[in-house]
N, C-alpha and C positions, 0 to 999 in steps of 0.2 A: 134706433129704437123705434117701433113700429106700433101704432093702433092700439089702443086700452091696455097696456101696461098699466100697472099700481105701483108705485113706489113709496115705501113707508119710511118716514125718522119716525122720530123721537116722539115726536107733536103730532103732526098731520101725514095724511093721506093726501099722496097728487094723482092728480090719474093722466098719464104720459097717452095722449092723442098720437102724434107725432112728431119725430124727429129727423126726418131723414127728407134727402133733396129739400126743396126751396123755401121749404114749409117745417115749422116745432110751432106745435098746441097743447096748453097743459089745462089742466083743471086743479086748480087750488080752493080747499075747503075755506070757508068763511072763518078765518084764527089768523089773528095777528101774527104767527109763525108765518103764513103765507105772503106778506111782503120780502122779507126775508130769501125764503126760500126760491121766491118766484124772480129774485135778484139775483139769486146763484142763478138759475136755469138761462136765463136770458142771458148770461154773461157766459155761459158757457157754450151756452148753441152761438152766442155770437165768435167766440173763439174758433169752434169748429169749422165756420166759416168763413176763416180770415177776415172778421170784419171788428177783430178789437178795439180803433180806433175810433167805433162808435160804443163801446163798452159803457164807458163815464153818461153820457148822457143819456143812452134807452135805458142804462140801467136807474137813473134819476126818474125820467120821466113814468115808467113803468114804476114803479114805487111808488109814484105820486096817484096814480091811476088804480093802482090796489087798494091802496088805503083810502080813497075817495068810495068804492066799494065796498069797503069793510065798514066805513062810519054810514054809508044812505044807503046800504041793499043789505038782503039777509039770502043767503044760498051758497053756490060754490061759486069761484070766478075764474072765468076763463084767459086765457092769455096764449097773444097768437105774433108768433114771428112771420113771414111772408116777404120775398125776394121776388115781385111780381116779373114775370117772363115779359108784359105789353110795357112793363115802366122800369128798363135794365138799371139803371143809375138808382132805386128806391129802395128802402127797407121800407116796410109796412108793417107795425103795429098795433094789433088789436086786445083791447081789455074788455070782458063781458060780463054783467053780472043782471041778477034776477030785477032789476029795477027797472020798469020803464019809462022812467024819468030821464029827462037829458040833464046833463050836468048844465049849473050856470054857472058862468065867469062872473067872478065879484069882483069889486075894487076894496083890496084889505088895507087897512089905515096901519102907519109906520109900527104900532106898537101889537096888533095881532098876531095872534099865533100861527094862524091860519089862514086858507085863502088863498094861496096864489099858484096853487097845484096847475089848474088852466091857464092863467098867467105864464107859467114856466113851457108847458103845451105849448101854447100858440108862438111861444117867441122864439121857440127851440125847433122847433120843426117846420116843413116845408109847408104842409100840408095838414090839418085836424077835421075833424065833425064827430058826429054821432050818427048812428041809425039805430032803427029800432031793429030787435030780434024776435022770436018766435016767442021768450017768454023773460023779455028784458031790452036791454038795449046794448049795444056798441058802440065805447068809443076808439078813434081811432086816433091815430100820426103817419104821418109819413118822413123818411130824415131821408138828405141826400146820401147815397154812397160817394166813398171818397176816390177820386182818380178821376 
């Protein structure tokens, strides 16, 4: 699937950037459908890429990174696969949204409900940060590939 696609359910509108070679970009509107939905996409570009066995956690981690967007930003959010050609062994993970604030790590006490989305980030992956974007910010991960 190639460049500005719209694909419609029930709920939301996504709007398919890219899927094809090393690179799937989606844009999901601000609705709680869109953790959901953006769990199927990731799980499925991950399939297409023979890279299931990182399923279980990008798809964790990436859920935890929507809905950190969905609670402190208001717009649509972006969401970026990437297979960097200079970094062969890496998945590269990107979540954007209209905030340009950097996410903080917090330390959640035993009985919170919340809180440890970044927690689960940094300990899960190779690599995290944030940068800022043109009208918001980026955060990122990076997970090893397996072999």
């Amino acid at each position: 699937m190639k460049s500005d696609m719209v694909v419609s359910s029930a709920r939301e509108v996504i709007r398919v950037i890219d899927t094809e070679g090393a690179r799937a970009e989606w844009i999901f509107p601000a609705d709680p459908g869109a953790v959901r939905t953006a769990r199927v996409a990731v799980r499925r570009q991950l399939g297409d890429w023979k890279l299931d066995v990182l399923g279980d956690i990008t798809v964790l981690l990436v859920s935890e990174l929507v809905t950190n967007s969905l609670l402190y930003a208001a717009g649509p959010i972006g969401v970026r696969l990437v297979r960097p050609p200079d970094i062969p062994d890496a998945l590269l993970v990107e979540v954007s949204d209209q905030l340009p604030d950097p996410p903080h790590e917090r330390s959640a006490d035993p009985d919170d409900e919340g809180g440890r989305g970044l927690q689960l980030v940094a300990f899960s992956s190779r690599r995290w940060g944030t940068r800022p974007g043109g009208s918001g910010k980026t955060v990122w991960f990076e997970l090893a590939l397996p072999g």
